[in-house]
VEXFI-205711 format. One record per atom (N, C-alpha, C): x, y, z. Coordinates in steps of 0.1 Angstrom, whole numbers, padded with zeros to 4 digits, always signed. Example, Ala and Ser with C-alpha at 12.3 -4.5 7.8 and 13.67 -1.06 7.14 Angstrom:
+0132-0057+0078;+0123-0045+0078;+0132-0033+0078;+0128-0022+0071;+0137-0011+0071;+0129+0000+0079;
***
This chain:
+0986+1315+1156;+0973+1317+1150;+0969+1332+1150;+0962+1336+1139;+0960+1353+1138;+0947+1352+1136;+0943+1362+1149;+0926+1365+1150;+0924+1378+1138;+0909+1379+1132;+0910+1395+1122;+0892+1396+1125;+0887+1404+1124;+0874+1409+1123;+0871+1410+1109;+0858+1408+1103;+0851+1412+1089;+0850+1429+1092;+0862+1433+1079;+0851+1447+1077;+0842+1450+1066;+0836+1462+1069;+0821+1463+1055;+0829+1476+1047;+0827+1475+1033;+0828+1482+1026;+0815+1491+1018;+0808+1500+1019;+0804+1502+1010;+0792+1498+1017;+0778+1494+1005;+0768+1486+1011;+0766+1477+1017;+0778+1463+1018;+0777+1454+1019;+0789+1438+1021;+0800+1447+1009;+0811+1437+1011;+0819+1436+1019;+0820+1425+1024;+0827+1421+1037;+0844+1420+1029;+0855+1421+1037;+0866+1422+1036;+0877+1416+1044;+0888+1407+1047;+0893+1403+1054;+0908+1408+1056;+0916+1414+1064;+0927+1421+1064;+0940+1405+1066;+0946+1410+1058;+0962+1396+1061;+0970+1400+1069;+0981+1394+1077;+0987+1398+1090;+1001+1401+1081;+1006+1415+1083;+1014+1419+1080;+1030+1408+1077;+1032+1403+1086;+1041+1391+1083;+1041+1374+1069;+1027+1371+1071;+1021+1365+1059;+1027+1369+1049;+1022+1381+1048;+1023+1388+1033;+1037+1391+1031;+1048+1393+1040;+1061+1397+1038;+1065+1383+1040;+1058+1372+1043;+1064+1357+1038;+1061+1352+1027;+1050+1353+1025;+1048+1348+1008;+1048+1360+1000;+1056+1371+1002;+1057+1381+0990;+1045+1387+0981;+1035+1389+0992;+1022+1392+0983;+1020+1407+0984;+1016+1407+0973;+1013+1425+0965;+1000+1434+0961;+0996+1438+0961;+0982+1442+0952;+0983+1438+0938;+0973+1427+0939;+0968+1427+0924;+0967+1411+0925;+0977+1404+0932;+0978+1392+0935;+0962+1388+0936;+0964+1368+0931;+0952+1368+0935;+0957+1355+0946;+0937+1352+0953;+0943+1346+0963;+0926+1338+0962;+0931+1321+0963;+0915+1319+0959;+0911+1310+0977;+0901+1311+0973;+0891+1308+0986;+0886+1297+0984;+0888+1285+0992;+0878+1275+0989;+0869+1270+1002;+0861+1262+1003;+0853+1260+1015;+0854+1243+1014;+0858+1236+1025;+0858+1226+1025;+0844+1219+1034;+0842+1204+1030;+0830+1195+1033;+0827+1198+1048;+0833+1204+1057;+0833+1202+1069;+0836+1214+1077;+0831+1223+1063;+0829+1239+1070;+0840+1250+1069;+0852+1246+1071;+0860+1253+1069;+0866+1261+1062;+0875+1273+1057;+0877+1285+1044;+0891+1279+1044;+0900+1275+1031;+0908+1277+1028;+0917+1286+1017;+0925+1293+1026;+0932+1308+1011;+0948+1301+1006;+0942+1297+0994;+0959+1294+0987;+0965+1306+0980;+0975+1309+0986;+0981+1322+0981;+0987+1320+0971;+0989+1308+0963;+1000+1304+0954;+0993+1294+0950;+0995+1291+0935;+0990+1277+0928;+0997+1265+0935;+0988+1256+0940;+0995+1249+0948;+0992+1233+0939;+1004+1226+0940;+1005+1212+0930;+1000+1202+0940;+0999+1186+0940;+0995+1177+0946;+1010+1179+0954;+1017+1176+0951;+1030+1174+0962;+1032+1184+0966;+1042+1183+0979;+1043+1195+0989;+1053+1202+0982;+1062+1214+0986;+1072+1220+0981;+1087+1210+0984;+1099+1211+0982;+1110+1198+0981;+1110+1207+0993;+1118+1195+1002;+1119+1198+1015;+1130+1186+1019;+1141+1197+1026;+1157+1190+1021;+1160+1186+1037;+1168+1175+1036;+1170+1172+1052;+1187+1163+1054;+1195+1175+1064;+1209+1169+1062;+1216+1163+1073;+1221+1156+1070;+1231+1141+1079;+1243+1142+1080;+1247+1148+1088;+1263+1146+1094;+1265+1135+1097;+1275+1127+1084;+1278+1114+1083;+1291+1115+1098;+1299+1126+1092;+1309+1120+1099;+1307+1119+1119;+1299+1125+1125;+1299+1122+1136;+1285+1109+1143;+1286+1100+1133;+1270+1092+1139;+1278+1080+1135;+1270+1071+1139;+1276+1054+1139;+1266+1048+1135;+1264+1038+1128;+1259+1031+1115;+1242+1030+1122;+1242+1026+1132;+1228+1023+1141;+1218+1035+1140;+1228+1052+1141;+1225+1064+1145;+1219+1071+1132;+1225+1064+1120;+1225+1070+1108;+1213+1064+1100;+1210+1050+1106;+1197+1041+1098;+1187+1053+1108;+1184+1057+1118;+1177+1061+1125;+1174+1077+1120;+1182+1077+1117;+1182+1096+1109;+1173+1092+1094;+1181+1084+1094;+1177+1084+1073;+1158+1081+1082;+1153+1071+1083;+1144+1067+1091;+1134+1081+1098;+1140+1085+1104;+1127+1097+1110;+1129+1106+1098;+1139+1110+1084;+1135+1123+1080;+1125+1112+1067;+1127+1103+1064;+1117+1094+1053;+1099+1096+1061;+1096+1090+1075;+1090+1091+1079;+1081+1107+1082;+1089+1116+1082;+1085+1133+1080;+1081+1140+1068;+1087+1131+1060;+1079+1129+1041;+1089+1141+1038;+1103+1141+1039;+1112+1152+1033;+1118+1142+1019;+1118+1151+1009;+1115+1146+0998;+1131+1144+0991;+1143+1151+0999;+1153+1148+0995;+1164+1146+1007;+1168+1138+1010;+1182+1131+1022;+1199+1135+1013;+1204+1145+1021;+1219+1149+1019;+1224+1140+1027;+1235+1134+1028;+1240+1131+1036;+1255+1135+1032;+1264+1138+1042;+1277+1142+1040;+1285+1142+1051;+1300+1141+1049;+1309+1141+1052;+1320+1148+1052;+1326+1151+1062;+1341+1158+1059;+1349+1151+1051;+1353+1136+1056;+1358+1126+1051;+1354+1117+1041;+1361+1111+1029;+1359+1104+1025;+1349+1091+1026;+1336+1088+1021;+1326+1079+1022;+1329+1070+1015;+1337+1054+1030;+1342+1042+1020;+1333+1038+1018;+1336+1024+1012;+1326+1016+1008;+1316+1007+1012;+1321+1005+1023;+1312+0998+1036;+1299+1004+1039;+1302+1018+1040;+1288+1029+1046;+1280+1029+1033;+1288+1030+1017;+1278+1032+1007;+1271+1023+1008;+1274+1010+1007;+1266+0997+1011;+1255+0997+1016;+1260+0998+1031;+1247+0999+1038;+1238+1013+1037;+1242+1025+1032;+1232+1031+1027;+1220+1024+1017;+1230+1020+1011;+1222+1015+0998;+1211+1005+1004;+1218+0998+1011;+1205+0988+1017;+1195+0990+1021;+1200+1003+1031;+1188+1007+1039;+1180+1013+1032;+1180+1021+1018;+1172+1027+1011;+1165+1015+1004;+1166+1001+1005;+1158+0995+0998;+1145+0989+1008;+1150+0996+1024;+1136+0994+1033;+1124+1003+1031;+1131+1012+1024;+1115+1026+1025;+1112+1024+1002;+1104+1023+1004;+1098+1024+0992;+1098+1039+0986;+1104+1034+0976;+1107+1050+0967;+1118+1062+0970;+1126+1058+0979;+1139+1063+0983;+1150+1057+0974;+1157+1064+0968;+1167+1063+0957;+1180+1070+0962;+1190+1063+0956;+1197+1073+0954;+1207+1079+0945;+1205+1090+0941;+1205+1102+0929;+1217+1106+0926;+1227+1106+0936;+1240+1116+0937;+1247+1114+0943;+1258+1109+0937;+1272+1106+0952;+1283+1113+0949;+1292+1118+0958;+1303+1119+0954;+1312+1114+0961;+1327+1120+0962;+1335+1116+0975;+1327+1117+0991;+1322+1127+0992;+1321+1132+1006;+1306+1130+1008;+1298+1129+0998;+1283+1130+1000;+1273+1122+0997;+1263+1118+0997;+1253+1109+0988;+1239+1118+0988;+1232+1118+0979;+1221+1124+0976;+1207+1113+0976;+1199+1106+0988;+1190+1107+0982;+1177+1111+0980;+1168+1108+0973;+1158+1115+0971;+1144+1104+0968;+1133+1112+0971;+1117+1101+0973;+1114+1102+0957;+1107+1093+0949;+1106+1094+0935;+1092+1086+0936;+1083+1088+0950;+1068+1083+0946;+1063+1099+0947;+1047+1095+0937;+1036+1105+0939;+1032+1106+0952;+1033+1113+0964;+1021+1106+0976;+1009+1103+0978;+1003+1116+0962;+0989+1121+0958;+0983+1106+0954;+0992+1101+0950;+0985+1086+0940;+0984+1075+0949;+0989+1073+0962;+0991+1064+0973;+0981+1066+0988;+0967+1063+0983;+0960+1061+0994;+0961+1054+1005;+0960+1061+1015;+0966+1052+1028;+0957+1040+1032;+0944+1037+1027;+0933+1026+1030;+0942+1013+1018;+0947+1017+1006;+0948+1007+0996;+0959+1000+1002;+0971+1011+1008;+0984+1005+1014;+0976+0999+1025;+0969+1001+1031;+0966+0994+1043;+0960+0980+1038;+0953+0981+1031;+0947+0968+1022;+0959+0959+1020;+0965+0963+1013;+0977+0954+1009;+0991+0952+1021;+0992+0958+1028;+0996+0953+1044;+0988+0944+1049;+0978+0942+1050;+0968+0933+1053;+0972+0917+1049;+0966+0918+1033;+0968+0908+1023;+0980+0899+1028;+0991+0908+1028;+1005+0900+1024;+1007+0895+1038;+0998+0901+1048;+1003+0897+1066;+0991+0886+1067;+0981+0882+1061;+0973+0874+1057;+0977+0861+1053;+0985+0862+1042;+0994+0852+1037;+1011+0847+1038;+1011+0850+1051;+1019+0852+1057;+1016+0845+1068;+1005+0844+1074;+1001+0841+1085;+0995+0823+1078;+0993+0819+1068;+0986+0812+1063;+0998+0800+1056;+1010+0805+1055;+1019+0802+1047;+1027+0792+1054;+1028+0802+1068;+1034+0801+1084;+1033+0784+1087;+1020+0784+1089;+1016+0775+1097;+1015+0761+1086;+1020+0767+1072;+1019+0753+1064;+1031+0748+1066;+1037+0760+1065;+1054+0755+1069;+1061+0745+1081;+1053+0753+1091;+1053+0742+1102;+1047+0729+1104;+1037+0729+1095;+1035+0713+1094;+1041+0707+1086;+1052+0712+1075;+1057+0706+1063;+1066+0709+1068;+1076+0715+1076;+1093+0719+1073;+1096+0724+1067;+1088+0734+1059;+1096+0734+1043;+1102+0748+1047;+1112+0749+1042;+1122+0761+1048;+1122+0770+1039;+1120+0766+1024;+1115+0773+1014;+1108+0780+1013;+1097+0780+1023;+1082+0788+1021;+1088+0801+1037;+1094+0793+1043;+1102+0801+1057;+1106+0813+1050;+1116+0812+1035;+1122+0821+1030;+1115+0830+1026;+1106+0826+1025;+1093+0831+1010;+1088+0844+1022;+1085+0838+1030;+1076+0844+1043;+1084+0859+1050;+1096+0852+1047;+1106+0868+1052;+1107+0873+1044;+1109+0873+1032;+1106+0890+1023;+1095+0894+1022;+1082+0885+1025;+1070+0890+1025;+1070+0901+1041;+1077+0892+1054;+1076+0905+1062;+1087+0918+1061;+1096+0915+1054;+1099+0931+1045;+1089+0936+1045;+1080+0933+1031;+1070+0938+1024;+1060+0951+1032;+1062+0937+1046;+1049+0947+1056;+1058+0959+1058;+1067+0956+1065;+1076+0968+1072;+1078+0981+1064;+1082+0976+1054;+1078+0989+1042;+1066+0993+1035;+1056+0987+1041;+1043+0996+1038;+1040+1003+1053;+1044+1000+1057;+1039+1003+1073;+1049+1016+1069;+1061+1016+1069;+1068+1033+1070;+1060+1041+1060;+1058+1035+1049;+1050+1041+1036;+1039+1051+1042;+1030+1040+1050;+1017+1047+1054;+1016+1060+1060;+1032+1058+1070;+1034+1070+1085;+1036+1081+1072;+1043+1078+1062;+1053+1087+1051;+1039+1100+1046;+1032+1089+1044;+1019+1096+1033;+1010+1100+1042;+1005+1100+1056;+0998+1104+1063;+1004+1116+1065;+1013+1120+1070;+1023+1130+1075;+1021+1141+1065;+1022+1136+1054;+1025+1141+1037;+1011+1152+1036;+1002+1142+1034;+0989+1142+1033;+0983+1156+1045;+0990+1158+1056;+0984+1167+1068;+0990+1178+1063;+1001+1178+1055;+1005+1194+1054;+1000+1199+1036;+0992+1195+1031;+0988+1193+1016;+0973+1187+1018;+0963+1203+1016;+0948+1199+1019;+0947+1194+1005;+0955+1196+0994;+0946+1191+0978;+0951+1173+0983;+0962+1170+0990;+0960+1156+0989;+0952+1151+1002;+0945+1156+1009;+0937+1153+1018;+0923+1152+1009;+0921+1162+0998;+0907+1162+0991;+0909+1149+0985;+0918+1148+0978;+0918+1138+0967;+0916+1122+0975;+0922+1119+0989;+0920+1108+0997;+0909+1108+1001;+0898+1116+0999;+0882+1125+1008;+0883+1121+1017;+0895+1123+1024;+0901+1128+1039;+0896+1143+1047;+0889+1142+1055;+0891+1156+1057;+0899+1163+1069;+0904+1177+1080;+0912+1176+1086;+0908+1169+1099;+0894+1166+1103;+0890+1161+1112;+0891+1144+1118;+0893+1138+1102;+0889+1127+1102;+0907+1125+1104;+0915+1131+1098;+0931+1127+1097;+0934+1131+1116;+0928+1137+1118;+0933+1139+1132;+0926+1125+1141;+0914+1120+1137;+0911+1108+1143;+0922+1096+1140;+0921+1098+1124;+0933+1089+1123;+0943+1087+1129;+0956+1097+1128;+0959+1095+1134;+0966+1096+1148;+0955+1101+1156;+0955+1108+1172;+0948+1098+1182;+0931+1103+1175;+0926+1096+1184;+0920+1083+1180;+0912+1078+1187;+0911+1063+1185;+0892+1059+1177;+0901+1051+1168;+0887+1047+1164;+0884+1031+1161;+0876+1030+1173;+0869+1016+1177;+0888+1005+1185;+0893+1016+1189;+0910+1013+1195;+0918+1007+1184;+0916+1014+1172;+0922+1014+1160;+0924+1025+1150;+0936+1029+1147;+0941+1041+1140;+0946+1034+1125;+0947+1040+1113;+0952+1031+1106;+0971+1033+1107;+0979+1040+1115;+0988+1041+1119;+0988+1026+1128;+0977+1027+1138;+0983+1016+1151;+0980+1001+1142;+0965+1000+1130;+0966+0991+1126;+0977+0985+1116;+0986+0995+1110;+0996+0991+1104;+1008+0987+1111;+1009+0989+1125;+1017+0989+1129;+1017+0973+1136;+1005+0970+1140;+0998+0955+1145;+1003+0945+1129;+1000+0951+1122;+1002+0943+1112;+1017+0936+1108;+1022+0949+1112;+1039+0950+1112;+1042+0937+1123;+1039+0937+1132;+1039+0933+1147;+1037+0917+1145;+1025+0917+1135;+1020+0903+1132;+1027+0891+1129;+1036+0897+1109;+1046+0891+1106;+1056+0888+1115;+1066+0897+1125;+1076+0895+1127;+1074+0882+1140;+1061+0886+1146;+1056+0874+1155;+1059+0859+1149;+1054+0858+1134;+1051+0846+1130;+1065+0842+1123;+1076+0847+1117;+1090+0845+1118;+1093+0837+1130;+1096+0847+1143;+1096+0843+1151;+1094+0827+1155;+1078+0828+1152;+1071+0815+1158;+1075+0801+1148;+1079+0813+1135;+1086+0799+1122;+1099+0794+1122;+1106+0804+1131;+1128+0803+1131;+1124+0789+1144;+1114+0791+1153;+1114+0782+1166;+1110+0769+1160;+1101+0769+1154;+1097+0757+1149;+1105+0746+1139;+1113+0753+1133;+1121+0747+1117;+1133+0745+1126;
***
């Protein structure tokens, strides 16, 4: 963090000096402009650069060849969850067909993860949602809903046997599991990108309650995560019963 003093110019205008490094990071010059805004909750923010709803691409790489299948769902996993917008993954060696596979599958647990580019040695993929357009209350709504009906489904099933509805009930707890990563994805997203904090009328105070501290011993991180918790409970309680 960089402390600076207001200086006065003149009669009256106040003036703010930038820390020499700043300015040799973002390449800033005389003449540049640099706009000021004030947010609901007091605070000055300086965008030195026209800044878009999404963050800048933010690349994240996977040494296929030294990790084992468990090590690799876990990588792909924390850099989706960090909201990096493109996954390398590569190899010295040829990438058979086994690993493409299970790539491929596992990209069908995170929503909006694709993948773009393969070759012998590498796979490309890359996130293809807005985050700006993905409020974390609506995903949370619909985590809800489907863990609602899920819960409701459950218990017909166990009075009826029907193994059909058993089936029905496990891709709906998919459903959860991938809104639940969704949510971590876009909160995370959301804290480094104040225009998608405005647009959620998030502010930084309220995202730090979210997701830090506790509100009423519910975060919508911990409640998505209860929710996650919920389904895989009532599988459970449905594989025991059938």
């Amino acid at each position: 963090m960089h402390t600076r003093k207001l200086q006065q110019i003149g009669g009256g205008t106040l003036y703010l000096s930038l820390p020499k490094d700043l300015v040799r990071r973002w390449n800033l010059k005389k003449g540049d402009v640099i706009k000021i805004e004030e947010t609901a909750d007091g605070n000055i923010i300086l965008y030195v650069k026209e800044e878009g709803m999404e963050t800048e691409e933010s690349y994240g790489i996977i040494n296929l060849t030294s990790l084992d299948i468990k090590s690799l769902q876990r990588k792909i996993l924390g850099m989706y969850l960090l909201g990096y917008s493109t996954i390398i993954i590569k190899s010295f060696n040829e990438i058979n067909s086994d690993i493409r596979d299970f790539i491929r599958k596992t990209c069908r647990d995170f929503i909006g993860l694709e993948i773009m580019e393969e070759t012998m040695n590498s796979i490309v993929l890359q996130s293809v949602i807005n985050i700006s357009n993905l409020h974390p209350y609506k995903l949370l709504q619909r985590a809800s809903l489907i863990a609602n009906s899920i819960y409701k489904d459950a218990l017909s099933s166990i009075v009826s046997g029907n193994v059909a509805i058993e089936r029905s009930i496990a891709r709906r707890d998919e459903d959860v599991n991938r809104l639940y990563f969704l949510i971590v994805r876009v909160l995370r997203t959301a804290a480094r990108n104040h225009k998608i904090l405005r647009k959620f009328e998030i502010s930084d105070i309220d995202l730090m309650e979210y997701t830090i501290k506790s509100i009423k011993n519910q975060t919508i991180v911990r409640i998505a995560l209860n929710l996650r918790r919920i389904g895989l409970s009532i599988i459970d309680i449905a594989d025991l019963v059938l």
